[in-house]
N, C-alpha and C positions, 0 to 999 in steps of 0.2 A: 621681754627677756631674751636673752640672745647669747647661748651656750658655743664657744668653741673650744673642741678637744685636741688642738693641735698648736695652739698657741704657749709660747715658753710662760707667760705672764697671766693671769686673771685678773678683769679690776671693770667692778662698774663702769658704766656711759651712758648718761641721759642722751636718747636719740629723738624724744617726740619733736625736735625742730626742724628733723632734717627730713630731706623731701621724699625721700624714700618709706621712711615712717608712713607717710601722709597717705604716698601712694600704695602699701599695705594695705593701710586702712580702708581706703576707696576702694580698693579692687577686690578686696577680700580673697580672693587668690589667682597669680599669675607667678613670672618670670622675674629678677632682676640680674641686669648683666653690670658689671664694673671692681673697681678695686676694692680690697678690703681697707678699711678706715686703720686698723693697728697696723699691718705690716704691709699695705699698697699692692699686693699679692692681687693679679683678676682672680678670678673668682667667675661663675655662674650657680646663682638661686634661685629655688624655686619655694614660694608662699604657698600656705593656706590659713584657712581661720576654722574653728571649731564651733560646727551648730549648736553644744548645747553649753560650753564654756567659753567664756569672753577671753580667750587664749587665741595668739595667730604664733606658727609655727613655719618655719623656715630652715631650708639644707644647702649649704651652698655647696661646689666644688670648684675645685683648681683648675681653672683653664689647662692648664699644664700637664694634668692629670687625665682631664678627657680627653686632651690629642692623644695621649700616647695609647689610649683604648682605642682610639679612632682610625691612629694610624695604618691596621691592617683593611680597614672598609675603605681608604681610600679609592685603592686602584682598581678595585671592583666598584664601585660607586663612577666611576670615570669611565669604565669601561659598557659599564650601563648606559649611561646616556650616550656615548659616541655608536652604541646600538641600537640604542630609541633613534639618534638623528638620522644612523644608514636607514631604520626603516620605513623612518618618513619619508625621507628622499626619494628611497625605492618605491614606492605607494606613491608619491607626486607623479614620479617617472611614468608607474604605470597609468595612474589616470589620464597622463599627455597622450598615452601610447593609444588607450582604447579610445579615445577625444578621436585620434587622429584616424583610428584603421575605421572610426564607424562613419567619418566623413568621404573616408578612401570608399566603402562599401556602398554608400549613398549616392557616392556619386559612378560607382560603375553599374547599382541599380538602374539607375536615370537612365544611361548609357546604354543597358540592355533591353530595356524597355522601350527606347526610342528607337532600336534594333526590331524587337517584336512586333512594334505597330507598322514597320517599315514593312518587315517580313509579311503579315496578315494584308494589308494594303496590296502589295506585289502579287503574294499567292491567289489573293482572288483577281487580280489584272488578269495574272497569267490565264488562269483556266479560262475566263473572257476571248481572250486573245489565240490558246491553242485551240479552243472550237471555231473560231473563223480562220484560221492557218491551217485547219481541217481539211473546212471546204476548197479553201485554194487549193491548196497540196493533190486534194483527193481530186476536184476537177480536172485540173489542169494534166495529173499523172494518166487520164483517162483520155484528153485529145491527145496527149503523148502517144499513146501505143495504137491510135487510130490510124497511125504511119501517114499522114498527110502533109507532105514535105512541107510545103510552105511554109507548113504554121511551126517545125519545130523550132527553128533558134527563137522565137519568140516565146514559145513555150517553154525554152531552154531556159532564158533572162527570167520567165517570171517563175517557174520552180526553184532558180539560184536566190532570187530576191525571197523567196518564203522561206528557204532554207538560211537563210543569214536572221528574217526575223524570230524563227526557231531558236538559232542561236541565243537572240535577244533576250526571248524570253529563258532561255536556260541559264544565262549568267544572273537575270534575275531571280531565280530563285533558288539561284548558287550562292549568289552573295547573301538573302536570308535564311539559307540553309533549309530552304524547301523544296530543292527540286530531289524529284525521285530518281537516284544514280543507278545502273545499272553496272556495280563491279563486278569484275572480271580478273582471276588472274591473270598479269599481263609479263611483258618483259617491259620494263619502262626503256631501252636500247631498242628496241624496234621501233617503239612509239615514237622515239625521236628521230630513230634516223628516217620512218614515213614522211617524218612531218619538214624533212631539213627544205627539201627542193622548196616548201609553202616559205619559209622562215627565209629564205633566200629573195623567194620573188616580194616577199611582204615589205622587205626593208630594201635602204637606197645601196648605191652602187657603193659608195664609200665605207659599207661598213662591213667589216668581216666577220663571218660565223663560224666559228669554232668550234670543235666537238672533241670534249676528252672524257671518253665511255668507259668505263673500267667491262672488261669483255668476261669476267664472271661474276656480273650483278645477280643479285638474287632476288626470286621473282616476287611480287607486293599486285594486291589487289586494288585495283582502281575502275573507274570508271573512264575507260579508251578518249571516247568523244571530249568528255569534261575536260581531261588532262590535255589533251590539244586545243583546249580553247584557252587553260590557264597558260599553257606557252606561246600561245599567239597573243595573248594580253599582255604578259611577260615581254615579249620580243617587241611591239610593237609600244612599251613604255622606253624600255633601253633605246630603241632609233629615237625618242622626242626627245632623250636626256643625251644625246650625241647628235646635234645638225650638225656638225662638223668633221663626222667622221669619227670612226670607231673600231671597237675590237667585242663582238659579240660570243659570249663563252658559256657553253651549257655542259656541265660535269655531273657525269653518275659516278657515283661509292658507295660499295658496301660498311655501315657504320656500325664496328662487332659489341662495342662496349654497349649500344643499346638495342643490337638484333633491327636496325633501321637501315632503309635504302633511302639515300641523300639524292635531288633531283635539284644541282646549284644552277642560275641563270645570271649572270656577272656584267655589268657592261663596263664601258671607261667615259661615261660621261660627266655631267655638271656635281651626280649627288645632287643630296637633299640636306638639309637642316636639322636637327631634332626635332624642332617643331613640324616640320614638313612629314617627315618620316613618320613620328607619331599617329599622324591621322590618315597615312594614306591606303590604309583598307577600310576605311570610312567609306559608305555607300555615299556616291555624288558626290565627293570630294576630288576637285582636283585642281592645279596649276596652272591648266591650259587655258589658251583663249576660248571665249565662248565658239560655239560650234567646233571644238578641235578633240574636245574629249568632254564621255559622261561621267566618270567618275566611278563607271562600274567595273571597270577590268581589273585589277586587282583587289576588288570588293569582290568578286567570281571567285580570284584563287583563294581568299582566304575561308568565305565560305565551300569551298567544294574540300581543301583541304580538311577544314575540320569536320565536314558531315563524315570523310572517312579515318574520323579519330587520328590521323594525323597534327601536326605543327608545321609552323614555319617560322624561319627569321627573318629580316631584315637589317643590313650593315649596311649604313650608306655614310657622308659627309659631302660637304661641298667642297667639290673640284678632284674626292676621292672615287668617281662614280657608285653601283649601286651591287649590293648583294643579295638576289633574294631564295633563298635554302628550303626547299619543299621536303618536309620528312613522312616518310611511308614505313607503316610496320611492317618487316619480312614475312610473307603468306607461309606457310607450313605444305602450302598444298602444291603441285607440281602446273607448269605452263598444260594451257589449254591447246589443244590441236588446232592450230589456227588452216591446215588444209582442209580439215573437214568443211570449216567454216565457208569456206570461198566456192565450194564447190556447188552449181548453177542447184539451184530447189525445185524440187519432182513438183510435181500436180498434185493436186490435192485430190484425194477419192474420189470417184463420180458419184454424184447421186448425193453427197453429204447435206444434214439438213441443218439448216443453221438460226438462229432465233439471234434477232439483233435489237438493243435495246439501250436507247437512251434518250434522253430529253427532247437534244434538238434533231427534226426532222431532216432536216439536210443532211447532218453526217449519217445516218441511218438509213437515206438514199445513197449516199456513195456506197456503203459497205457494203449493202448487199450488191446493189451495183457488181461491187470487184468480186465480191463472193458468186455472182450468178454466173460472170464471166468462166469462172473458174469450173463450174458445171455445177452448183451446189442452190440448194432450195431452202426458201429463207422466206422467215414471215417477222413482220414485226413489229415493237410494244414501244413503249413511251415514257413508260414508268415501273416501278418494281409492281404493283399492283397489278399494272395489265397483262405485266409479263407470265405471273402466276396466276394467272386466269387462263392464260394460253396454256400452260404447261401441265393447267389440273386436264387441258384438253384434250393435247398433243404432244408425244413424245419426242424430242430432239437428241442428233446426236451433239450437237455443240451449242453451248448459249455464249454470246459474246456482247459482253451490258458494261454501260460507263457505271464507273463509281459515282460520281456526283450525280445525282436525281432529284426531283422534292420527292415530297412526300416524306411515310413513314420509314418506305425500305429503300434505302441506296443499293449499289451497285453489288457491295461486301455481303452485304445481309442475304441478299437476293441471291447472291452463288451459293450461300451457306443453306436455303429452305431450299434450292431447287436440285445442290449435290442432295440434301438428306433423302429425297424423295426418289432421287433418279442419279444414283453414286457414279454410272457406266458417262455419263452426260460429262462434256471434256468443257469446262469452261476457261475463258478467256476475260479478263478486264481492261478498259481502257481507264485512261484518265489523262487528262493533261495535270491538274494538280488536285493533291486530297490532302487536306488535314491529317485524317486517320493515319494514311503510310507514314503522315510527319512524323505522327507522335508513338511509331514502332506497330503498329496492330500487323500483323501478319494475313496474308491473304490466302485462298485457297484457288490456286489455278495458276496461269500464264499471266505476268502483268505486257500492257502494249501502250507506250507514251506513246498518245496524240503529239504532234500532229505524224499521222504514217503515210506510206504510200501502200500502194496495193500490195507488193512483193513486203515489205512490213507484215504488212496484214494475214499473206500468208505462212510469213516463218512462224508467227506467231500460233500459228493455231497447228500449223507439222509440232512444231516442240509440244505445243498441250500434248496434242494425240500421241505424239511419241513418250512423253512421262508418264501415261493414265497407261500404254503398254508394257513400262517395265515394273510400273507399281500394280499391276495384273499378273504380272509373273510368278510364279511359286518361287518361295524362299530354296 
């Protein structure tokens, strides 16, 4: 049976032929979409059947009549989806993004890693190497002062050759960021104009050096030595990127916007590539023919720039020559007295007792060596162990012990049970290289990088005894 209430006419109709029936019947309840049979009107019905009466029951309505209910869920219905697809989007977006920064991070993992093992590789050469540049240094500074003409210009060449392989090992563990710096407030304008006459004689005739110094730089802590090694690497890249002559240009500026002193090195050479440029603070990387360069000079500046929390840039192109921009944070503290500095070092006390302690037995022949020349009385150990066997003995006024030792106590440890016991005891450390100062530990006493001379060896132990004096002083 099949009631409609809106129809102008009633009137019977056998429908059991027609397919719709049928499908009723079958489905016992669903949907049916199409025109009405009296007036060809669409229509949408919905069926069901009754479980406990043989009765199926049916409601159509007007197409006509649902849009216009529909009409207002349109544009919100549209507006939904065009929001489900931005946020799909955005969520693809993001997954490209993190795909791409964890590939980025992977691979500067890699990068620092094969940094690190570079770094641990070097650091333990080095110490290898500043204990035999030890012995040379220390040897040879001892025919030195023997006053025996003959032999000094020979003695001369081979102090200068141990002094450049010094060098060696410091850009090496300048470009790992292992060597231990000694900063200093400086004027970075003095450092350069020390260094112009070297920067002069280092490069060829054809190329000009130039200096535009702003003459109220403000003063930045650095490390003296280091910073004239990175401008002699600096200067001696710009002359290979100009055989043809050139224009050499080093600018200081105070930089206010971020409280930085700029130290620019400019040449008018060939330039580099972006590829080129890319890697060129890469350790052993380099352009040159073999034997022309190792790949570590400005592998040096970038490591020595960043152990002092510094940056740098680099601007190059090819056929635009090169820029390379050293930045140093403004120090708060005021220049050092550099006449104190120069002026010739008294004697060290007569009679001072001295305990000398480290591994290898060579350099612990020289020290005391230069310590006995000096008038001073010196017994000595070989390890932390031995050394505190001495000192449970004999009282000293200075202990002076490498960091690196076997055993259970190094060098660090060893000052720390020999101040606790005897605080008046002025100590000094050596080291050519330590892990420990790598990774921040702070020391107690004077540090003294191997490889020294005698007069090294003295400044260092006047400053102990001069700090262990003002820190005696009453407040």
């Amino acid at each position: 049976m099949r009631v409609r209430s809106a129809a102008d006419v009633s009137y019977g109709q056998d429908i059991s032929a027609s397919s719709r029936f049928h499908q009723i019947v079958k489905e016992r309840t669903g949907r049916l979409d199409g025109e009405g049979t009296v007036d060809s009107v669409a229509r949408v019905g919905f069926f069901t059947t009754s479980d406990r009466y043989p009765f199926y029951s049916m409601v159509a309505f007007d197409q006509a009549y649902l849009d216009r209910r529909l009409a207002p869920l349109r544009l919100p219905i549209i507006w939904s989806l065009l929001a489900l697809a931005f946020v799909l989007t955005a969520a693809m977006a993001a997954a490209v993004w993190v795909v791409r920064r964890e590939a980025t991070a992977a691979a500067r993992l890699y990068h620092t890693q094969r940094l690190e093992a570079l770094g641990r590789l070097t650091g333990g050469i080095a110490h290898d190497f500043n204990n035999l540049l030890m012995i040379i240094m220390g040897s040879l500074d001892m025919l030195r002062r023997a006053k025996e003409d003959r032999r000094v210009r020979y003695i001369d060449n081979a102090l200068f050759a141990a002094e450049r392989a010094k060098a060696l090992t410091q850009q090496l563990l300048a470009f790992s960021r292992r060597q231990t710096l000694s900063p200093a407030v400086s004027d970075l304008n003095r450092l350069v104009v020390e260094m112009g006459e070297m920067l002069t004689h280092s490069l060829r005739e054809n190329i000009v050096v130039k200096f535009d110094l702003d003459p109220h730089l403000w003063p930045v802590r650095v490390d003296a030595d280091q910073l004239q090694i990175a401008l002699i690497n600096l200067a001696v890249n710009a002359r290979d990127a100009m055989p043809d002559g050139g224009v050499l240009r080093i600018k200081s500026e105070n930089i206010p916007s971020t409280s930085e002193v700029c130290l620019t090195v400019s040449d008018t050479g060939v330039g580099m590539s972006p590829e080129v440029a890319a890697r060129v603070f890469e350790p052993f990387f380099t352009t040159k023919e073999v034997g022309k360069g190792t790949g570590l000079g400005l592998a040096q500046v970038h490591g020595f720039v960043h152990q002092l929390g510094g940056r740098l840039t680099l601007d190059s192109a090819p056929g635009q020559g090169t820029t390379v921009s050293l930045f140093f944070s403004r120090s708060p503290e005021q220049l050092e007295d550099k006449s104190a500095k120069d002026q010739s070092l008294p004697q060290m006390p007569a009679g001072l007792s001295v305990l000398v302690v480290d591994d290898n037995p060579d350099i612990v022949a020289l020290a005391t060596a230069a310590l006995e020349e000096q008038g001073c009385t010196t017994r000595q150990a070989h390890t932390g162990a031995d050394a505190m066997h001495i000192l449970r003995e004999a009282s000293f006024d200075v202990l002076l012990t490498d960091i690196v030792m076997p055993g259970a106590m190094d060098g660090i440890a060893l000052a720390k049970t020999a101040k606790a016991s005897a605080p008046d005891m002025v100590t000094v450390l050596m080291t050519g290289y330590s892990e420990r100062l790598e990774n921040g530990e702070r020391i107690e006493g004077e540090l003294l990088l191997k490889p020294f001379s005698s007069r090294d060896l003295t400044a260092a132990l006047l400053r102990a005894m001069r700090k262990v004096t003002v820190e005696r002083q009453p407040a």
